[in-house]
C-alpha positions in Angstrom: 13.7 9.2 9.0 10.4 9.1 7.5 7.4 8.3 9.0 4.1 6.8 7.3 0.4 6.9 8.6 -2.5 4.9 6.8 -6.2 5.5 7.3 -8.9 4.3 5.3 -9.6 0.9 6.4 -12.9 -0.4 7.9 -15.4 -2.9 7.2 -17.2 -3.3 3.9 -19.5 -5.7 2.2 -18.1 -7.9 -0.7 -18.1 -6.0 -3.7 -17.9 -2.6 -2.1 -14.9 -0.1 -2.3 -12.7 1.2 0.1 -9.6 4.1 -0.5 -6.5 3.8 1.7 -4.2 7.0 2.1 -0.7 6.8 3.2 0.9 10.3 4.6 4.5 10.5 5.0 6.0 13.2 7.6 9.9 13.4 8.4 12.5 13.8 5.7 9.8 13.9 3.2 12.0 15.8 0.7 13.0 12.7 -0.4 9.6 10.7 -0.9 9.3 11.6 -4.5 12.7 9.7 -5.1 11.9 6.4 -3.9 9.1 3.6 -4.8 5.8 3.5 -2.5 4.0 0.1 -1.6 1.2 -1.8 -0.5 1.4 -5.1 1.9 -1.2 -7.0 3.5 -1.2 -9.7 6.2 -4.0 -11.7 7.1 -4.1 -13.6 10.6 -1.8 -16.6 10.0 -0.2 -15.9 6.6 2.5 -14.2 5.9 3.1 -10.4 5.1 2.0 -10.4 1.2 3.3 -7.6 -1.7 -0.3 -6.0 -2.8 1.1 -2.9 -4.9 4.3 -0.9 -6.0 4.6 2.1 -7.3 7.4 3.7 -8.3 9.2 7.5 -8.4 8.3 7.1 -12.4 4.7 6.1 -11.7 5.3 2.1 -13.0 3.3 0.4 -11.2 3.3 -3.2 -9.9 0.5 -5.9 -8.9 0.2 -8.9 -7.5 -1.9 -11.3 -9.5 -4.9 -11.2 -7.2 -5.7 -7.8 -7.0 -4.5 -7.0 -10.4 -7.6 -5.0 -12.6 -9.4 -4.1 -9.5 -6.8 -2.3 -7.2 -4.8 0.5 -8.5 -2.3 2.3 -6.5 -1.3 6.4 -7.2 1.1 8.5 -5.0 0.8 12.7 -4.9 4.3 13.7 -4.7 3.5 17.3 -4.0 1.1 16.1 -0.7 3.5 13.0 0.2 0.6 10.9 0.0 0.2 7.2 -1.5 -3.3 5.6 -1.8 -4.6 2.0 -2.8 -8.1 2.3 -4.8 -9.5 -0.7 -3.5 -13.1 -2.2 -5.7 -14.8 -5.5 -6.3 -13.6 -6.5 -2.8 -13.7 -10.2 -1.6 -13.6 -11.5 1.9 -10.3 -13.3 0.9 -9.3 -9.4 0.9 -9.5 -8.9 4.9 -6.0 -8.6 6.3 -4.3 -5.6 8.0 -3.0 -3.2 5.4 0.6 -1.7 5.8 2.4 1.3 2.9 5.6 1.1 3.2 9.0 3.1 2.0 11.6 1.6 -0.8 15.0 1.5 0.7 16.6 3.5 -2.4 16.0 5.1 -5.2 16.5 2.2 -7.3 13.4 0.1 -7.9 14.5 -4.1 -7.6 11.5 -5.6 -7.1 8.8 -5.8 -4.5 10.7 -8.1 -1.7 9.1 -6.6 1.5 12.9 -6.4 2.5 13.7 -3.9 0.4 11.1 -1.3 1.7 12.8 0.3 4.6 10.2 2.5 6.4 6.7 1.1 7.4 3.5 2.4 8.8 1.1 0.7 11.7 -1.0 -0.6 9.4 -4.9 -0.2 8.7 -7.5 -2.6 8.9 -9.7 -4.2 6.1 -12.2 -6.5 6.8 -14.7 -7.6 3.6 -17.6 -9.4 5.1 -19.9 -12.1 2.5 
């Protein structure tokens, strides 16, 4: 079992920058094998994909954070973190990393990322 703990979030103007870190603890001898993600939820919309990246370092963006997110793992610290820049309000949500299911990368269906953390808040303000 692995478990994963972000920090990071807070509160930040539009336009500003924030950096969120993922830590994974547990069976961590196998966190260089799998993809690493990136989710958001804002109140009242569903969980959305944000980032992927995977044990190659391909990496995957959804359409509206592509070109100013950029997401980067450190295998040898079990880390994952999500540059975040050029924020918008429309950015606010609760940010969650979460753990691919196995080691082989099918897309970025929240269902098949098996591990989650608690999630770290983001709120952009106008």
């Amino acid at each position: 079992q692995v478990q994963l703990v972000e920090s990071g979030g807070g509160l930040v103007q539009a336009g500003g920058s924030l950096r969120l870190s993922c830590t994974a603890s547990g069976r961590t001898y196998t966190f260089s094998t799998y993809a690493m993600g990136w989710f958001r939820q804002a109140p009242g919309k569903q969980r959305e994909f944000v980032a992927t990246i995977t044990r190659s370092a391909s990496t995957y963006y959804a359409d509206s954070v592509k070109g100013r997110f950029t997401i980067s793992r450190d295998n040898a610290k079990n880390t994952v973190a999500l540059q975040m820049n050029s924020l918008k309000p429309e950015d606010t949500a609760v940010y969650y990393c979460a753990l691919y299911r196995t080691p082989y990368y099918r897309g970025s269906n929240p269902d098949n990322f098996g591990s989650w953390g608690q999630g770290t808040q983001v709120t952009v303000s106008s």
